[in-house]
N, C-alpha and C positions, 0 to 999 in steps of 0.2 A: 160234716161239722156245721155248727151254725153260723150265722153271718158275725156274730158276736167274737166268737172263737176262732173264727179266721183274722178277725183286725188284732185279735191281739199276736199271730203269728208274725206279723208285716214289718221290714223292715225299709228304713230309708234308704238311698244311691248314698249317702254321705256315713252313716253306719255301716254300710257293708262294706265301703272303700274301707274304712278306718279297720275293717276286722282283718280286710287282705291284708294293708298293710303292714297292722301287728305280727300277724303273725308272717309275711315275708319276711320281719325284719328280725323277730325269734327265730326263723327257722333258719336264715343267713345272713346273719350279725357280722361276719370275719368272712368273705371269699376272694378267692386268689384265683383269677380267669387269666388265659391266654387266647388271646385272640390278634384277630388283625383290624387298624384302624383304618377305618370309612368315614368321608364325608364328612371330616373335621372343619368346624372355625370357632374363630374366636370373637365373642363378642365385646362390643366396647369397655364391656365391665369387668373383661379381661377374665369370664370364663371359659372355659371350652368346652364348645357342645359335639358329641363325634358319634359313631358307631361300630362297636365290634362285633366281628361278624368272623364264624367259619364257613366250611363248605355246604353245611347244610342249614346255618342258624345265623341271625343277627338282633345284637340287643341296643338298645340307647343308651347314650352314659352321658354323666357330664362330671366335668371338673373344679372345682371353684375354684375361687381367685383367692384364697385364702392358702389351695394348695397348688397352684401351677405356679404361682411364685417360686416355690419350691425348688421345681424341676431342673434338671444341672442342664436338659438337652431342650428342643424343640420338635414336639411330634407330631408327625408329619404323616399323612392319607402312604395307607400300602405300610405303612410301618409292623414289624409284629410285635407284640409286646407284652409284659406280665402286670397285671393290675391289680392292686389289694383294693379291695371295695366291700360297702354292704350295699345288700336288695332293698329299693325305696318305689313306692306307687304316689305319681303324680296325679292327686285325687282331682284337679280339674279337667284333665283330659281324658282319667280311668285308663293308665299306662302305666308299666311298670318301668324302672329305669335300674343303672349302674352308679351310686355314687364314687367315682374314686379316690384314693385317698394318696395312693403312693403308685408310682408309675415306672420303670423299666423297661429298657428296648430289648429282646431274647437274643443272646449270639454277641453282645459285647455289652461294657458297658455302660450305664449312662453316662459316666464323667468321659470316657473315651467319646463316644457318639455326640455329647456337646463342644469338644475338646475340635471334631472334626469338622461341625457344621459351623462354628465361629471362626475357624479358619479356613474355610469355605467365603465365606462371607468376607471377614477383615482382606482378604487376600483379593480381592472383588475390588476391594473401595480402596485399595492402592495403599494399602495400610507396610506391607513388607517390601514397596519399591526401592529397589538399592538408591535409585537414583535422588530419591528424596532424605536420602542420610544425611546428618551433621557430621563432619569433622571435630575432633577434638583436637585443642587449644594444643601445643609441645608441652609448654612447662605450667600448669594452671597456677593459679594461686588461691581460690576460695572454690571450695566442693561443698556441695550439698548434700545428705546420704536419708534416704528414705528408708526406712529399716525399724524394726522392732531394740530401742537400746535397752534390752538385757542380753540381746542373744549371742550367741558365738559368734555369728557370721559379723557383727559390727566390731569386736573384740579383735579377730582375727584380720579384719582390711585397717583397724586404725595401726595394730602394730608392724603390718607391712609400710603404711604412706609413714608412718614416723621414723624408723629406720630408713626407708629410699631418700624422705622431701620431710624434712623435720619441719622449714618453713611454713608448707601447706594449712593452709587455713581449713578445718572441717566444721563443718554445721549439722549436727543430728536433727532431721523432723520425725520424730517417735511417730508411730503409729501402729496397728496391728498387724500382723501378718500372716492369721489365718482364722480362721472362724467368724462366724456372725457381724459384719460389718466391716470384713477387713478392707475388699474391695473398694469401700468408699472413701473410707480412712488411708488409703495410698494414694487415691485419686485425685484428692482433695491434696494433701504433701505436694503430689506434684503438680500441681494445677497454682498452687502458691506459690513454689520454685521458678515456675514461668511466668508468673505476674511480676516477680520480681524482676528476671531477666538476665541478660549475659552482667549489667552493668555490678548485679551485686555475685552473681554465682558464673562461674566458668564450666562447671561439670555436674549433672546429677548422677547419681548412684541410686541403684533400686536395688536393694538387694537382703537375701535371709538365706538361714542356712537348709540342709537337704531334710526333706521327709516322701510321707507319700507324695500322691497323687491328691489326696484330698488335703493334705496340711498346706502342697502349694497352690490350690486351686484360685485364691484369688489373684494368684497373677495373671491367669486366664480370663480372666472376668474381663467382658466387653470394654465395662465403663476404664478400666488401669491402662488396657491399651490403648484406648483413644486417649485419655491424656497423655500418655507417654508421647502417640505419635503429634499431636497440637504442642507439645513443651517445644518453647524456645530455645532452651539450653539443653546440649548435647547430652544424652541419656545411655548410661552405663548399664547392665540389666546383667545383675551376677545373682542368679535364681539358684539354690539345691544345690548340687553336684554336680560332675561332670554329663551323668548320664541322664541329666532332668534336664528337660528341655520346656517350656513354657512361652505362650504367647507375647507375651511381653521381651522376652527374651529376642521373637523375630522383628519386632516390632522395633526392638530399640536402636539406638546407631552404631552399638558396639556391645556384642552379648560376651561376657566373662565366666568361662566356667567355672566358674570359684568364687567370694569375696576376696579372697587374698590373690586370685587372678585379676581382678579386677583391681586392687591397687598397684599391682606389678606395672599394668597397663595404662595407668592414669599417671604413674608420674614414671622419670625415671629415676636409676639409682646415682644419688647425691655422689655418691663416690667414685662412680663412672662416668660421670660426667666430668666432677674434678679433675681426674687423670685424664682424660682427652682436654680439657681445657691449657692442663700442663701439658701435654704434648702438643697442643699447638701453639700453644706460648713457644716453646723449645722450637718448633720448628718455624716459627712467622723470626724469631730472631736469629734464628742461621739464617733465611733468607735476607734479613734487616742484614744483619754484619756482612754478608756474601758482596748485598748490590752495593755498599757503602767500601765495599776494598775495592768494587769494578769501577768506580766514579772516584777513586783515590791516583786506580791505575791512569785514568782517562785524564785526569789532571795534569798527573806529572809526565804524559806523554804530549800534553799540550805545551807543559810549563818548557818541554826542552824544544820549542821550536824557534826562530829567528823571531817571528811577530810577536812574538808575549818575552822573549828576552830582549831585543834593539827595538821596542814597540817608532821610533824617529826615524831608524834605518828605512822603514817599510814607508814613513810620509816624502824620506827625501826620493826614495826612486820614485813613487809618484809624481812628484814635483818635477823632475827634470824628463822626464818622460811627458808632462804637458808641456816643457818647453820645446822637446824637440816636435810635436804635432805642432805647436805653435809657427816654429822656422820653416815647418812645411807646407802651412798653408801661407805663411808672408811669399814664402816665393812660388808658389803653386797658383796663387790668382791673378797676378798680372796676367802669366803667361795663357790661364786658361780665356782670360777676358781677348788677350791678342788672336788665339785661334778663333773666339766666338765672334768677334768684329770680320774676320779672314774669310770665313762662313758665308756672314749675311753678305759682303759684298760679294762675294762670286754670285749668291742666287738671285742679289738684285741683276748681275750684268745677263745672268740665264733669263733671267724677264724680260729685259728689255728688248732680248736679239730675239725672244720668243712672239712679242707681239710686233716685232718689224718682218717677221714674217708671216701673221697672221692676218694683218692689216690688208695688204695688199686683194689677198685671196678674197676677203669678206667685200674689200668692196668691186672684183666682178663680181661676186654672185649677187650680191645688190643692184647692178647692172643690166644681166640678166634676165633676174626676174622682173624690172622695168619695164623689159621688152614683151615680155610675155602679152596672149592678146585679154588675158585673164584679168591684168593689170590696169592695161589702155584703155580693154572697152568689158566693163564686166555686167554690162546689163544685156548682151549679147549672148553671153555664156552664161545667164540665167534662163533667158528667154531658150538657146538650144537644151540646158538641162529640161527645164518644163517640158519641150515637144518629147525629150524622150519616156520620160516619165509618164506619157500620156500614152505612149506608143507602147511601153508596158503595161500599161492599166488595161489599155485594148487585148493585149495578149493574153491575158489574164483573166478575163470575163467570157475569151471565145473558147480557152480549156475548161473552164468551170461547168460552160451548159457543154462540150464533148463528153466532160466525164461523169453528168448527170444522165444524158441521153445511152452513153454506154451502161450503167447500171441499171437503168428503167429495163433495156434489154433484157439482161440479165436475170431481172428478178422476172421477168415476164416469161423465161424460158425455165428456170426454176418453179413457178408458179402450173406451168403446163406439164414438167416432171412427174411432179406431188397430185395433179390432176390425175395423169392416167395410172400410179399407183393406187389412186382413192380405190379401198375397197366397196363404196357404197357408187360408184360409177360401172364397177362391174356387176353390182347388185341391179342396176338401170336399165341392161342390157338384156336381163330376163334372170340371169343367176341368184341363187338362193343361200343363205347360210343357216344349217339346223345345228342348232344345241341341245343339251338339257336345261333344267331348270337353274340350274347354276351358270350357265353360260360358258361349259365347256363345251368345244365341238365335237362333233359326233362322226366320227371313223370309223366303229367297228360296231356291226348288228347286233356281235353276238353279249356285247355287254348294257345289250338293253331289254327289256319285257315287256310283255302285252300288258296293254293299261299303264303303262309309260308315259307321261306329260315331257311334249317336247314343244320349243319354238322354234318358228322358220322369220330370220329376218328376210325383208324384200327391199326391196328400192327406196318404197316410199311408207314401210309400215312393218308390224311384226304379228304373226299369226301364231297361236300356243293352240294345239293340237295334239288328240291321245292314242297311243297305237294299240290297234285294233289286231293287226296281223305281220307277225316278220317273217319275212321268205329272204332266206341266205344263199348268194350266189356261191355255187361250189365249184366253176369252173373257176 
């Protein structure tokens, strides 16, 4: 060909991309791939970039944020799953890719698998802790109910709380209860219920009647539960039927399988309570009438006694019962004053004949000791105390140096003991001690060998020396 006719053959990297990709995208417009996801994330923009891969193949995919919005679950690396997609070439790298459009996990499905990883998670962050439950109020008086007002389920709890608590105050906040925006629209109900607070509502109600799994779905929804679990006011969650059970439903302080369970349990019945009220009327006033005949009896046992019939009879025996203690001390204290006078003079005349005999004694012994030569001459009997005090100082200084000179001995004969045990005195004498190199001694030939390093201590030195030859005495 000519040079001419070759340029018009020529095509650009930017038209030949564009021809792959037309026709990739003719030729698979609709594919439905099963694969396993690799090496998923998410980026800020809230798409996801991942890869599916089998045992022999792996392709790029991505998700936009237009449709992972979408998605009821959260997918996750090792998942397997079924993907509607079309084939798309990513002309600045010259790669082919996966656009997906709709997403399902294989083996269950996806409302289940989001159903279990949000309570995976809420169940994490102490979302179902009993321990963080609200109590409800005995008898409320203003409820709040979260609900769709057309449906049966609010139909069916107002005609239960009106027949049980006619009183009961109710507040419908309308909102959706299933499809496209239900979730934020119950969120938001109760998220206002608790701005408000216990001061205007006592009880909230969440509650609709049964369908699937997808008509209850926004009870599941992350954002309904965490408002429920932040409301201030105690939270009723009577979701579907008995056999629908719903996040919100764990989540609340008190889950009702029914709406008209739910009103059974929020108030009680007007009429039963009335009747126990009369019956304890009936029984506080048997008791009332009972204690009031035992405090009638208690009266009239008192009223027949002497002191509350002669109340004067009871002052005069007192009365003359002070006079006679009176008569007994008029005549009781002279006579005790005579014995107490009686007393003191016998112990004065016991004194007097006690020191006419003490007298005499004290003064010999004051006599006595006049005589003593202690007394006469007491510069004498200092002077003989000094000489002997001196005569034991002298005593005393001649055993000090006996029992210094006894012990020099001693240690000088100890000192000559320890002499003739010194091993290095018999080393003096010509004796030798051989070791090995570790300095244990050497007793037996046979556990040594030629070219053996051994030491001989002496007297005055050590010599290390290497054995040449060993000759074992066998006698």
């Amino acid at each position: 060909m000519s040079q001419r006719s070759q340029n018009s053959h020529y095509l650009t990297v930017s038209q030949l991309t564009d021809g792959i990709k037309n026709s990739l995208n003719s030729e698979f417009p609709d594919v439905w791939v099963k694969a396993e996801i690799s090496g998923m994330t998410k980026a800020a923009s809230g798409h996801y970039y991942l890869t599916l891969k089998d045992e022999h193949a792996q392709i790029s995919a991505i998700i936009w944020r237009s449709n992972a919005e979408k998605l009821r679950f959260i997918p996750e690396n090792g998942q397997e799953v079924i993907c509607r997609s079309f084939l798309d070439v990513y002309p600045q790298r010259g790669t082919y890719q996966l656009i997906i459009q709709q997403l399902q996990p294989v083996g269950q499905g996806a409302l289940q698998l989001a159903f279990r990883q949000l309570h995976d998670r809420l169940k994490t962050d102490g979302l179902f802790d009993s321990k963080k439950k609200q109590s409800l109020p005995r008898f409320p008086r203003r409820v709040a109910v979260v609900t769709s007002p057309t449906g049966a389920a609010v139909r069916d709890f107002l005609q239960v709380v009106q027949r049980r608590w006619p009183k009961l105050h109710v507040t419908i906040l309308p909102t959706k209860v299933q499809g496209s925006g239900a979730a934020e629209q119950i969120a938001e109900a109760i998220r206002l219920c608790s701005k408000q607070g216990p001061r205007v509502f006592d009880v909230l109600i969440v509650t609709r009647g049964g369908g699937s799994i997808e008509d209850l779905w926004s009870f599941n929804e992350e954002v309904v539960c965490r408002a429920i679990h932040d409301c201030r006011v105690p939270v009723i969650s009577a979701i579907g039927h008995e056999v629908d059970v719903t996040l919100s439903d764990l989540v609340a302080d008190l889950r009702a399988l029914t709406p008209t369970e739910a009103g059974e349990r929020l108030v009680p019945d007007l009429e039963a309570v009335v009747s126990k009220l009369h019956s304890s009327q009936q029984q506080l006033m048997r008791q009332v009438h009972q204690l009031i005949a035992n405090y009638q009896n208690q009266l009239e046992r008192l009223a027949t006694r002497p002191v509350i019939q002669r109340p004067t009879e009871l002052i005069r025996r007192q009365q003359a019962e002070l006079d006679r203690l009176a008569e007994q001390l008029a005549t009781a204290l002279p006579e005790r004053m005579h014995h107490t006078r009686h007393f003191l003079n016998e112990q004065r005349g016991r004194l007097q004949r006690s020191l006419a005999n003490i007298l005499p004694i004290a003064r010999l012994r004051l006599s006595e000791l006049a005589d003593q030569a202690v007394i006469r001459r007491p510069k004498s009997m200092i002077h003989i105390r000094k000489e002997g005090l001196q005569q034991l100082d002298a005593r005393l200084e001649r055993a000090k140096i006996a029992l210094f000179l006894n012990l020099n001995r001693r240690v000088e004969h100890a000192t000559a003991r320890l002499e003739a045990f010194n091993p290095l005195a018999v080393l003096s004498r010509g004796y030798s001690l051989t070791t090995n190199m570790q300095n244990v001694p050497l007793t037996d030939c046979q556990k040594l060998s030629v070219d053996d390093k051994i030491q001989t201590q002496l007297g005055n030195g050590r010599l290390v020396s290497r054995i040449e030859e060993i000759e074992q005495d066998n006698g």
